[in-house]
Every structure is written in C-alpha cells, then in structure tokens.
VOBATOR-98087 format. One line per field, with one value per atom (N, C-alpha, C): residue number from 1; atom name; residue in one letter; x, z, y. Coordinates in nm, 2 decimals. Atoms other than C-alpha are relative to their C-alpha. Layout:
<sites>
resi: c(NUM, ...);
name: c(CA, ...);
resn: c(A, ...);
c1: c(X, ...);
c3: c(Z, ...);
c2: c(Y, ...);
</sites>
This chain:
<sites>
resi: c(1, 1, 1, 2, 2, 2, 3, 3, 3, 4, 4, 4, 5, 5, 5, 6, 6, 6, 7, 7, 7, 8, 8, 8, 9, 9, 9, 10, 10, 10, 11, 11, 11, 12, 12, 12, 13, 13, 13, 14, 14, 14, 15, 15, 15, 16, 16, 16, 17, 17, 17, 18, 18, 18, 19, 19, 19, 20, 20, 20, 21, 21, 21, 22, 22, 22, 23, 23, 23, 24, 24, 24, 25, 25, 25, 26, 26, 26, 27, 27, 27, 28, 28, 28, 29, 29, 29, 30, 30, 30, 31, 31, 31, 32, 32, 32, 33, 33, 33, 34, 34, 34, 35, 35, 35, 36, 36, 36, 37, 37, 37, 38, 38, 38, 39, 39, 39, 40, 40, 40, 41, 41, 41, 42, 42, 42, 43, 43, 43, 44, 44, 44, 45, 45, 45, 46, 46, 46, 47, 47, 47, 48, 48, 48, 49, 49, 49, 50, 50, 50, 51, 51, 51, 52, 52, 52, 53, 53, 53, 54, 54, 54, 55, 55, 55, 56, 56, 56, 57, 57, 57, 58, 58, 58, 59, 59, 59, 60, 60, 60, 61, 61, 61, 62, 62, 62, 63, 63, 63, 64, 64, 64, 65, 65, 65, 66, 66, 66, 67, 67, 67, 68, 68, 68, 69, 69, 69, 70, 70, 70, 71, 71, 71, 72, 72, 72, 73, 73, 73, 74, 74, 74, 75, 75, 75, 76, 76, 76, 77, 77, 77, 78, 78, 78, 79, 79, 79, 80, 80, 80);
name: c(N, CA, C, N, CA, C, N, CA, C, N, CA, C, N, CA, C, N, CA, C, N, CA, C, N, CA, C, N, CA, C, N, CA, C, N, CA, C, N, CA, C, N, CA, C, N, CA, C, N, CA, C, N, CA, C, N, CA, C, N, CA, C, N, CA, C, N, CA, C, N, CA, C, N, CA, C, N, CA, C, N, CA, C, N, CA, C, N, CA, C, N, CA, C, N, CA, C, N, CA, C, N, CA, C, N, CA, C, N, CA, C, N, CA, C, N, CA, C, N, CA, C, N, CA, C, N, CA, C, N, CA, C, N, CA, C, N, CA, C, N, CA, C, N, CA, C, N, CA, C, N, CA, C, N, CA, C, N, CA, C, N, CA, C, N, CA, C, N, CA, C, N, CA, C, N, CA, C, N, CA, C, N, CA, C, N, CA, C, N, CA, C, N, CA, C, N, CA, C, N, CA, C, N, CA, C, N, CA, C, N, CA, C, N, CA, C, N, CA, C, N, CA, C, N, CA, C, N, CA, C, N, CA, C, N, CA, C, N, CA, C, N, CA, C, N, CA, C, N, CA, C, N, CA, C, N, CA, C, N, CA, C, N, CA, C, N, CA, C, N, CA, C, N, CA, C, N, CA, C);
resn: c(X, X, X, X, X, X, X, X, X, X, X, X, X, X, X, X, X, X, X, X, X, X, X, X, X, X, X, X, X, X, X, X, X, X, X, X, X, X, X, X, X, X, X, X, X, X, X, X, X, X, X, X, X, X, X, X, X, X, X, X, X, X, X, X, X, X, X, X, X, X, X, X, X, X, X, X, X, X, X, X, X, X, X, X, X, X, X, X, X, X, X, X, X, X, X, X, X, X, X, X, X, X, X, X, X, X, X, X, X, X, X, X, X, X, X, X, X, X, X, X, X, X, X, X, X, X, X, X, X, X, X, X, X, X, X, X, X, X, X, X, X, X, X, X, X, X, X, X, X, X, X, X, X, X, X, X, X, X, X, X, X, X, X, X, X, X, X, X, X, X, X, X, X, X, X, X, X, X, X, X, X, X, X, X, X, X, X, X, X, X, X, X, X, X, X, X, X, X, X, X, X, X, X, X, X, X, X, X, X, X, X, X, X, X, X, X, X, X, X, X, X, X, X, X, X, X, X, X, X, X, X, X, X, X, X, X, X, X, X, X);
c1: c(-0.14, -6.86, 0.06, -0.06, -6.60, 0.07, -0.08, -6.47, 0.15, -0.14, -6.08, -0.04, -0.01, -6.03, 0.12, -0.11, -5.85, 0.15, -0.15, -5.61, 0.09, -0.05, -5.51, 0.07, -0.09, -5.47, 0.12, -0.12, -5.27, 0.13, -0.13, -5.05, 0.11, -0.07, -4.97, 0.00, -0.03, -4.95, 0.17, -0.10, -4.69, 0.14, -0.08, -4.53, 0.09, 0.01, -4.51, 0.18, -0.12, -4.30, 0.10, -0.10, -4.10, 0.12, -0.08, -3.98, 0.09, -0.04, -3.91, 0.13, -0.08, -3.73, 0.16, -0.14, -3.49, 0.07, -0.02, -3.48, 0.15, -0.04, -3.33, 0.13, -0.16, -3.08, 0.10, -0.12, -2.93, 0.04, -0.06, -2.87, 0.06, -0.10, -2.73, 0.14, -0.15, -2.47, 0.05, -0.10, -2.37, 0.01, -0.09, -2.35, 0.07, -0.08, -2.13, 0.11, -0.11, -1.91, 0.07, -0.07, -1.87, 0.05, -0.06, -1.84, 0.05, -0.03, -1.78, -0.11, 0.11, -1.95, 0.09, -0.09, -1.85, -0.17, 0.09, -2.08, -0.14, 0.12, -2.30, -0.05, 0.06, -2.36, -0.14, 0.07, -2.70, -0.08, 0.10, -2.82, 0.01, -0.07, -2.62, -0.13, 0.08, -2.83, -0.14, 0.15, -3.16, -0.05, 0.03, -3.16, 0.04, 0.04, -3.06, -0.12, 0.10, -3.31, -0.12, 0.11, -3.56, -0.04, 0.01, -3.47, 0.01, 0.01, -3.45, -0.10, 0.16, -3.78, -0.13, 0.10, -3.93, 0.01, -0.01, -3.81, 0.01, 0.02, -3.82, -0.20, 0.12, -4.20, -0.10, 0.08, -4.36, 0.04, -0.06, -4.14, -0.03, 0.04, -4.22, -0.18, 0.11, -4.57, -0.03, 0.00, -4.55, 0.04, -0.08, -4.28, -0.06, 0.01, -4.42, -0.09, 0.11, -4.72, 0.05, -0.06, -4.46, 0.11, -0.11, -4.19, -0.10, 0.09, -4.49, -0.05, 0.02, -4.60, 0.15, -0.14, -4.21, 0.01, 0.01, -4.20, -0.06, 0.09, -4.48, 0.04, -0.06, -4.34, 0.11, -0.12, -4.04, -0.02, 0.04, -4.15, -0.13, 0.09, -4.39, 0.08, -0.11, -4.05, 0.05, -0.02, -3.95, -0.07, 0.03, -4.21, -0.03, 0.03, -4.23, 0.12);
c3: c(0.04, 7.19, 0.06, -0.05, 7.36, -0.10, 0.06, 7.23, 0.02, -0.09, 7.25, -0.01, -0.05, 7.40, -0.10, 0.05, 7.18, 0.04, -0.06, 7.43, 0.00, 0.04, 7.41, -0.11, 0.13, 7.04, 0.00, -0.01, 7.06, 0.10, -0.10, 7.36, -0.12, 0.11, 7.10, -0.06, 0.09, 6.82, 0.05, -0.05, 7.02, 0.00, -0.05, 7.14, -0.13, 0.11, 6.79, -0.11, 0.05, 6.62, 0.09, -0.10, 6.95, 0.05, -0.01, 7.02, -0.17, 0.14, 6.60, 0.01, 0.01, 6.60, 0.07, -0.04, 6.85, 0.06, 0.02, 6.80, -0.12, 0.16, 6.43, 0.07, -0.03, 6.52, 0.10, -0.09, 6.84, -0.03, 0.04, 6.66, -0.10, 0.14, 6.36, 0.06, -0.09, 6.60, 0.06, -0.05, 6.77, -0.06, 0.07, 6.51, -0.11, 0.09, 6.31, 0.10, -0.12, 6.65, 0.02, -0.07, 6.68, -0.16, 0.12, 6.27, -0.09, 0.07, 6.08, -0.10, 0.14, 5.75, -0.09, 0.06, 5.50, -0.13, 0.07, 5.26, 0.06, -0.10, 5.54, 0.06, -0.14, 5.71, 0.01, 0.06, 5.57, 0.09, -0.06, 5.67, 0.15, -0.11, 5.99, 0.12, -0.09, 6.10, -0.01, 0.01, 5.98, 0.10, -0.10, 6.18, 0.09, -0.13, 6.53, -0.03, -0.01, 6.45, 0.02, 0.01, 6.40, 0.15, -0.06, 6.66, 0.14, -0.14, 6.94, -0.01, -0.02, 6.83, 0.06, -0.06, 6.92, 0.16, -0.14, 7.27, 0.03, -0.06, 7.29, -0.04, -0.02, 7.18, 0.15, -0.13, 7.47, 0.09, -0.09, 7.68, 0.01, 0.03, 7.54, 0.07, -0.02, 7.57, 0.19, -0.13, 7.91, 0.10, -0.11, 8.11, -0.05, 0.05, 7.90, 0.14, -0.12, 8.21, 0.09, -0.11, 8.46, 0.00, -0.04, 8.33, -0.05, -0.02, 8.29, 0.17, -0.17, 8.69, 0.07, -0.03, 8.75, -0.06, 0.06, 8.57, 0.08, -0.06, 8.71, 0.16, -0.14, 9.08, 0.00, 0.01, 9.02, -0.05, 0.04, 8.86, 0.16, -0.10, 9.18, 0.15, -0.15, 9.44, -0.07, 0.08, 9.20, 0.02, 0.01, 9.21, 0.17, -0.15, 9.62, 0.04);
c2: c(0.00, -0.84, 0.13, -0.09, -0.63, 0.05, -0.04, -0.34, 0.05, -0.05, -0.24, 0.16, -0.14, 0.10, 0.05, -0.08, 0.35, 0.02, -0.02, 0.41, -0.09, 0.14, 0.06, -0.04, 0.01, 0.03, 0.11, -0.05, 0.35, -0.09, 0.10, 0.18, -0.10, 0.16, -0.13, 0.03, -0.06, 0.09, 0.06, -0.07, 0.26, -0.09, 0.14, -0.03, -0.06, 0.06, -0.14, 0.08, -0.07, 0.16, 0.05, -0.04, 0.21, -0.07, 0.18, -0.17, 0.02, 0.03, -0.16, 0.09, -0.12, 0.20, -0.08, 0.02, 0.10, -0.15, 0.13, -0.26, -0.01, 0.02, -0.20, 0.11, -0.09, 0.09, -0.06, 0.08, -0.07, -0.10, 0.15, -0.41, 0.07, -0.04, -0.20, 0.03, -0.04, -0.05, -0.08, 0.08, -0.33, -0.08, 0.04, -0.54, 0.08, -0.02, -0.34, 0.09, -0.06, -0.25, -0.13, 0.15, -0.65, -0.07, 0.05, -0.73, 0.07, -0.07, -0.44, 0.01, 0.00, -0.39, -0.05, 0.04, -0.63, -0.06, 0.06, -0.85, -0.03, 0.11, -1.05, 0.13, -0.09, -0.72, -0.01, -0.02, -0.66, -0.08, 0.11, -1.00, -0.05, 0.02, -1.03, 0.09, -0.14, -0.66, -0.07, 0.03, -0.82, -0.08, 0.08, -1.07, 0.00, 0.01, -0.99, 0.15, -0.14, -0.65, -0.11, 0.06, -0.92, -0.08, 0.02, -1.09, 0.08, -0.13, -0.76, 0.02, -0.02, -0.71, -0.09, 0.14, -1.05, 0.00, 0.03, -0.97, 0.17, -0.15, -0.56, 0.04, -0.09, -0.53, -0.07, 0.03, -0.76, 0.06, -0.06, -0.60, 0.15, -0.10, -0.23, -0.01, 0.01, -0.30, -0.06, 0.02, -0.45, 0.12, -0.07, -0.20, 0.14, -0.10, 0.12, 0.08, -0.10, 0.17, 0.00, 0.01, 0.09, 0.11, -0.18, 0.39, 0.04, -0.13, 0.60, 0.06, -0.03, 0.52, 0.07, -0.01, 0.54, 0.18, -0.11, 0.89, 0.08, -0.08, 1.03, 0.01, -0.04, 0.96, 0.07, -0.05, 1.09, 0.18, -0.11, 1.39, 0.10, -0.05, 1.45, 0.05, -0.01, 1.45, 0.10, -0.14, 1.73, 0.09, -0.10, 1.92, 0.04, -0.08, 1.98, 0.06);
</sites>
C-alpha cells in the first residue's frame, strides 16, 4: 500500500482552506455589489460560495505548483 507524502496532504489541506477562504469572501462581495442585502442574501452568498469553490479548489490545488515555479523564477531575475 502506498503511502501519501505529508507534503501532499499539507498541499490539499492547503488547497482546501485557501480555495474556501477566498471562494466565500469574493462571492460575498460580488454578490452583494450585484443584489444588495436584502432577505435572499444569505442564500443567494451560499450558493455561488458553494459554487466558486467547486471550481476554485481543483484549480487551487492544480495552479498552486505552477505560481510557486512562477514565483520562484521571478524572484531569481530579481535577485541578479
């Protein structure tokens, strides 16, 4: 049986509260830039948050080692 690598679970741990974090706040802010706050808001935010996250953690977890490579070049034309 293979085991997962720590670093791994961290990664998708990561992925997990990073996709959520700013899944739930940017849907809060733009839906309440496009409807206001009224009765529905509540359920209105829940559910595109729910839905930003169904499409920000694969994406988090995927692009995360690509702006880390991206980072790290960029940071390396800096330092000469």
């Amino acid at each position: 049986m293979r085991r997962i690598k720590p670093a791994r679970v961290r990664q998708l741990v990561f992925g997990v509260y990073m996709s959520g974090i700013m899944s739930f706040l940017m849907s809060g802010v733009i839906t309440f830039l496009n409807t206001g706050i009224d009765a529905g808001f509540l359920a209105r935010w829940a559910t595109a948050g729910l839905v930003a996250w169904a499409v920000a953690f694969p994406l988090v977890t995927f692009i995360a080692p690509l702006a880390g490579r991206l980072t790290e070049g960029t940071l390396r034309l800096f330092e000469s």
